[in-house]
C-alpha positions in Angstrom: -9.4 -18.6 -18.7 -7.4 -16.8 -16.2 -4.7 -14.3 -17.4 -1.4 -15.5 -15.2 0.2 -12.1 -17.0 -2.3 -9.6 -14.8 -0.8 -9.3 -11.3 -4.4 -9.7 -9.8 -4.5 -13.4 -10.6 -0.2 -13.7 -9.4 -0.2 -14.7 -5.9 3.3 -14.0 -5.5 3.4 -10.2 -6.6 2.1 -9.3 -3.0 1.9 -5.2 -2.7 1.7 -5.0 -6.4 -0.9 -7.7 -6.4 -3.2 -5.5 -4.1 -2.7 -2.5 -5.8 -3.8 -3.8 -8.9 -7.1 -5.0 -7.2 -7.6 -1.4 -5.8 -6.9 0.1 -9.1 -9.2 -2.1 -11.3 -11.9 -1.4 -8.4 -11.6 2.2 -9.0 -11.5 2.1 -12.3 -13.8 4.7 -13.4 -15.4 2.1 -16.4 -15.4 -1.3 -15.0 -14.7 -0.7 -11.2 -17.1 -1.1 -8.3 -19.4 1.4 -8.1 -19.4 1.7 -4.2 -15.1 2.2 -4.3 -16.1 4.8 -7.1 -18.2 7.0 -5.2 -16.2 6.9 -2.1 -13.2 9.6 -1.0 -10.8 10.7 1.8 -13.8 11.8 4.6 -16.3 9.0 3.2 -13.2 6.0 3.9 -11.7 8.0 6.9 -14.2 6.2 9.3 -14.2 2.3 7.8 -9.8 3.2 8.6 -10.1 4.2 12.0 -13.1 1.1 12.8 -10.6 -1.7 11.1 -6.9 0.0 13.3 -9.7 -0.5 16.6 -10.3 -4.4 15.0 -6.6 -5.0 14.8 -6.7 -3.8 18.1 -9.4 -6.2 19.3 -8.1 -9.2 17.6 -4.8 -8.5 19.5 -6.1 -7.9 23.0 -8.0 -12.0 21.6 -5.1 -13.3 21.2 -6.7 -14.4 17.8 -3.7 -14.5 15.3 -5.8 -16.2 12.6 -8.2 -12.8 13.2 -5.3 -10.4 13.3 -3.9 -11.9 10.1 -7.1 -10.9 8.4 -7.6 -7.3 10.1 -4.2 -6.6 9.4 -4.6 -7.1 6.0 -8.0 -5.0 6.4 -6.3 -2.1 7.9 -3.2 -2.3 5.2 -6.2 -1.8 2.6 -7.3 1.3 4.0 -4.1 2.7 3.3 -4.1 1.0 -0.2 -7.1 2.6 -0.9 -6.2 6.6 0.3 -3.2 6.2 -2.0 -4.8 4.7 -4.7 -7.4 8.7 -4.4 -4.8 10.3 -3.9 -2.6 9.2 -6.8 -5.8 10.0 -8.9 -5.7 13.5 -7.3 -2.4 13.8 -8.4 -1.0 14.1 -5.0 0.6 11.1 -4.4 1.1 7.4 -4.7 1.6 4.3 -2.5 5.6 4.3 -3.4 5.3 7.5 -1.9 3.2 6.4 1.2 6.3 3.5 1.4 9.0 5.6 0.7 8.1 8.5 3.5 7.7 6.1 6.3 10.6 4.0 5.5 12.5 7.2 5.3 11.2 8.5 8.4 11.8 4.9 10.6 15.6 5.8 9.1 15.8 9.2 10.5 13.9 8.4 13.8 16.6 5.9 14.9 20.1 7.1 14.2 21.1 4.4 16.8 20.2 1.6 14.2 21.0 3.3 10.8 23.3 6.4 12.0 25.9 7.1 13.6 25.0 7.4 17.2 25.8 4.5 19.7 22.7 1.7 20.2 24.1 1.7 24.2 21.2 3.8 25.5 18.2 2.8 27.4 14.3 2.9 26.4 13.4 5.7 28.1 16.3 8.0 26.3 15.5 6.6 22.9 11.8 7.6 23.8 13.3 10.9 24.6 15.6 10.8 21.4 12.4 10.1 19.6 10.8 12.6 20.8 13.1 15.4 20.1 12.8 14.3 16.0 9.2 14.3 16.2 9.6 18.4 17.4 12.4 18.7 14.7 9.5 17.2 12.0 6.3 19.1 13.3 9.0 22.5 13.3 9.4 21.5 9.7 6.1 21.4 8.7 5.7 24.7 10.4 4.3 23.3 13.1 6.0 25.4 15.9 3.3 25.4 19.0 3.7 22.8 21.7 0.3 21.5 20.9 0.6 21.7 17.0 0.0 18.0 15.2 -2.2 16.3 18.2 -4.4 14.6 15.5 -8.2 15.9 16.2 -9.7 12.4 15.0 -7.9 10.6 18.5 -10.6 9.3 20.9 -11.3 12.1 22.8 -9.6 10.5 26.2 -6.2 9.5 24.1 -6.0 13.3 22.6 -6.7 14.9 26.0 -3.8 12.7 27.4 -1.3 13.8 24.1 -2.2 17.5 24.7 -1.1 17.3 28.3 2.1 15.2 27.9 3.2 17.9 25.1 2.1 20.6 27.6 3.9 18.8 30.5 7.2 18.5 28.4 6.8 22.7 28.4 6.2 22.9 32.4 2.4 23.1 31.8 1.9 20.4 34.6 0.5 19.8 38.1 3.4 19.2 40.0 2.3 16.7 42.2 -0.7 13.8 41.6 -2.2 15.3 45.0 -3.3 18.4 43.0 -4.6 17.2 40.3 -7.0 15.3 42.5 -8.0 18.2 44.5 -8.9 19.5 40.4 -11.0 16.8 40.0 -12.7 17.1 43.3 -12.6 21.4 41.9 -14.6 20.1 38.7 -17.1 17.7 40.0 -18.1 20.7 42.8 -18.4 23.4 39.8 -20.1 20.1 37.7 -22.8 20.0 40.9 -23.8 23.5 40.7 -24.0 23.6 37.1 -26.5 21.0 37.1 -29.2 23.0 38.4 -28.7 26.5 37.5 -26.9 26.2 33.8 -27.8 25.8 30.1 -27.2 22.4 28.9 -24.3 23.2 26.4 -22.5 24.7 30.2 -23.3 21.4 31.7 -21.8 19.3 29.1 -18.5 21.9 29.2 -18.0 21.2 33.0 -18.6 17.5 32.3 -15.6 17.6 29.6 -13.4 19.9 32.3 -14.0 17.0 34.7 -12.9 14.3 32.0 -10.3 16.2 31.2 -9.1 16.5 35.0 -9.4 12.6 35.4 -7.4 12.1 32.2 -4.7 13.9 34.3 -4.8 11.8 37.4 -4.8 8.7 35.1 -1.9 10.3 33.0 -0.1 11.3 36.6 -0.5 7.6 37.3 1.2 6.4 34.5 -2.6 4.6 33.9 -3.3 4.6 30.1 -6.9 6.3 30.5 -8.3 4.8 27.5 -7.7 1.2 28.2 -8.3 1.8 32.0 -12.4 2.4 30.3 -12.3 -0.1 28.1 -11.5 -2.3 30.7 -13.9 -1.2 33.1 -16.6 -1.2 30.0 -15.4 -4.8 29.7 -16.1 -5.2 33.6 -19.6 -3.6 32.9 -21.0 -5.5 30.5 -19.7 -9.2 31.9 -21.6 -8.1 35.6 -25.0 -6.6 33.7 -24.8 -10.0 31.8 -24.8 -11.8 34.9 -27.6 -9.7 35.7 -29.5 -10.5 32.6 -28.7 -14.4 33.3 -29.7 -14.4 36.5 -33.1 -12.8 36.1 -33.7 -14.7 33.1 -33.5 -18.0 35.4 -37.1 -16.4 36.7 -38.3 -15.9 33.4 -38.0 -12.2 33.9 -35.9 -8.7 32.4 -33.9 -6.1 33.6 -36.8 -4.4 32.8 -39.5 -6.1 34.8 -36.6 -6.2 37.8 -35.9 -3.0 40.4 -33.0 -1.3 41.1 -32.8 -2.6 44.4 -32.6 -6.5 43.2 -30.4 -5.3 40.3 -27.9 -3.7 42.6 -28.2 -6.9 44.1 -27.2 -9.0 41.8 -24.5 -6.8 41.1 -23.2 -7.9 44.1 -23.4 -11.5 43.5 -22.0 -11.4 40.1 -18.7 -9.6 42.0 -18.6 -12.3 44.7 -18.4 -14.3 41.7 -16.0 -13.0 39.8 -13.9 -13.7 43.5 -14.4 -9.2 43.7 -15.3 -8.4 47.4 -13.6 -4.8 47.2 -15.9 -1.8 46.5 -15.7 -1.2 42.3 
């Protein structure tokens, strides 16, 4: 018979509802034994895999998706609070209580005293400027301090140069940060053939790094500019794979000639005559 008195089995308890069923699954004596064994660096991955399937179900449009990844992602956190309030560093109030009093602080326009009448742009600013008073706090007094080292790689490179930029560290103009690129991709030519492997993949990084720049200069979010051209990737080698399949052949029993080909086609078809 079910107990109705144990929050698990409440429906309408919500947070406290979950953090029951985290708690009973890391019980040391009846818990799972896979939620047992696990810890901050072991879960760290499974948090940042369900924040890029909220993002996936968003970029759907599946709301009966993001409902569910949602509520994966909010059990990530659930579950880092839950080690650390074994640890005896914190719990999930505390998790609540930081960010709600942070959301407080970070708009003195909604909850202070400082007029809403401002636009985006100065409230991004105004953001901003409390971020710096927060990292300052923590001790945190370079310009680059704080850029979380678990971003994707193209998303951190963009964060380190906006902080940089906001310190003068900045081409000035988009035409010289593409005469960089062309800078990198000539010193990424000789390296090729005359350097050790580790110096190759350093002068592939610098030209990465350069393109991040343009992209950022260009007010182009670099990482969903790939994704999206990953996206365009995979839909034209499909077409590829379709197309050759009609024959009864592979990619693999095809050239490159006839693939390029039908690279072509599957453009022409997607109504694409221009040159990407």
């Amino acid at each position: 018979m079910t107990n109705t008195a144990d929050p698990i089995y409440n429906v309408s308890e919500g947070m406290e509802r979950l953090r029951a069923v985290m708690a009973r699954l890391r019980d040391p004596e009846t818990g799972c034994p896979w939620d047992i064994e696990q810890n901050f660096a072991t879960i760290s991955p499974y948090t940042i895999e369900e924040a890029y399937e909220v993002d996936d179900a968003i970029r759907r449009g599946d709301m009966d998706d993001l409902k569910g990844e949602l509520g994966d992602l909010l059990f990530q956190s659930v579950f880092h609070a839950r080690m650390a309030e074994e640890a005896g560093a914190f719990d999930l109030q505390d998790v609540i209580r930081a960010i709600t009093d942070k959301m407080i602080a970070r708009h003195p326009h909604i909850f202070g005293d400082q007029s809403r009448d401002k636009s985006a742009d100065q409230q991004t600013a105004d953001w901003e400027v409390e971020k710096a008073r927060e990292r300052a706090r923590r001790g945190e007094t370079g310009a680059l301090d704080g850029v979380a080292v678990g971003l994707p790689a193209l998303m951190r490179a963009e964060k380190l140069q906006k902080r940089a930029a906001r310190v003068g560290f900045d081409w000035p103009t988009t035409g010289e940060v593409i005469d960089k690129i062309a800078e990198e991709a000539r010193e990424l030519a000789e390296a090729r053939d005359t350097l050790p492997q580790e110096k190759i993949a350093e002068e592939v990084g610098d030209l990465l790094f350069a393109v991040t720049n343009l992209a950022r200069h260009l007010d182009v979010d670099a990482e969903t500019a790939l994704r999206g051209t990953n996206e365009k990737f995979l839909r034209r080698f499909r077409y590829i794979e379709a197309s050759l399949a009609k024959g009864g052949r592979t990619p693999g029993q095809s050239t490159l000639t006839e693939m390029d080909a039908l690279w072509d086609a599957a453009k022409v078809a997607e109504g694409n005559t221009s040159g990407d």
